[in-house]
N, C-alpha and C positions, 0 to 999 in steps of 0.2 A: 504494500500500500504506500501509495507516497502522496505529498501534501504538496498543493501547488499556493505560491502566493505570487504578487509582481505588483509593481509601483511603477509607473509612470510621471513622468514630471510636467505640469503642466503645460510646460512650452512646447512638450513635444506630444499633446495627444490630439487626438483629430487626425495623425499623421500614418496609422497603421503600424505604431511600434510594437503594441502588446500582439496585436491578430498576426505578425511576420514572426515573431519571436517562439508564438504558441505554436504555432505551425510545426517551425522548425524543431524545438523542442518535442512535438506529439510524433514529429517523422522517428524521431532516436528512440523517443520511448516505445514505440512499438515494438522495435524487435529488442526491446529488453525482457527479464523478468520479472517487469512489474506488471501487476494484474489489475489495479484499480488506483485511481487518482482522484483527490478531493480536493473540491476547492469552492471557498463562499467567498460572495460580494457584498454589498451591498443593495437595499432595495432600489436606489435613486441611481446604482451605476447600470444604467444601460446597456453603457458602452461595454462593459465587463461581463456584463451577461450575453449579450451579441459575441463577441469575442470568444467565451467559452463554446454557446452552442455552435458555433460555426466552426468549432475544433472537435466536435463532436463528444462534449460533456452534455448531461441529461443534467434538466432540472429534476432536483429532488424535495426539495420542499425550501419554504421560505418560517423561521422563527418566528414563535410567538413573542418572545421578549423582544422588549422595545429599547435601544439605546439614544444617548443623543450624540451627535459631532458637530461640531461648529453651527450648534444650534437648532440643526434638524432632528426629527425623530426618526428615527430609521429601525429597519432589522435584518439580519443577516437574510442570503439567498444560499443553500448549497446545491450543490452539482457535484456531479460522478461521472467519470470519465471510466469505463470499463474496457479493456486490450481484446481487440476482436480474437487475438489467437487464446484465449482462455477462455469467451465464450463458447465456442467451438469444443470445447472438450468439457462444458457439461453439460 
């Protein structure tokens, strides 16, 4: 199982760094042995929830608990990214 996280910097989003990066990143981990990858956003990041499903992570559910950040309410989104060669063998 492995944990994904990533940060972009403002000046550079809009630009396709996180979606080039996941890409390349999802091409290596496939022919590894990991078998499942996690990773949460936030509910107001779009962009980071685009960016996972079009890597081919499943949304799995969004938290009931409510935080704040820079004054908004929010709550986590997680997503699963599952290795097609370990679907395949159950």
């Amino acid at each position: 199982m492995g944990h994904l996280g990533y940060r972009v910097g403002q000046v550079h989003t809009g630009k396709g760094v996180a979606k080039r990066a996941l890409k390349l990143l999802m091409e290596l981990v496939t022919d590894l042995d990991i078998k499942q990858i996690e990773a949460k956003t936030t509910t107001n990041n779009i962009a980071s929830q685009k960016v996972l499903e079009n890597n081919g992570f499943e949304y799995i559910e969004s938290s009931d608990e409510e935080f704040e950040m820079d004054g908004q309410k929010l709550n986590f989104v997680y997503y699963l990214w599952t290795n097609k060669r370990f679907r395949l063998l159950n």
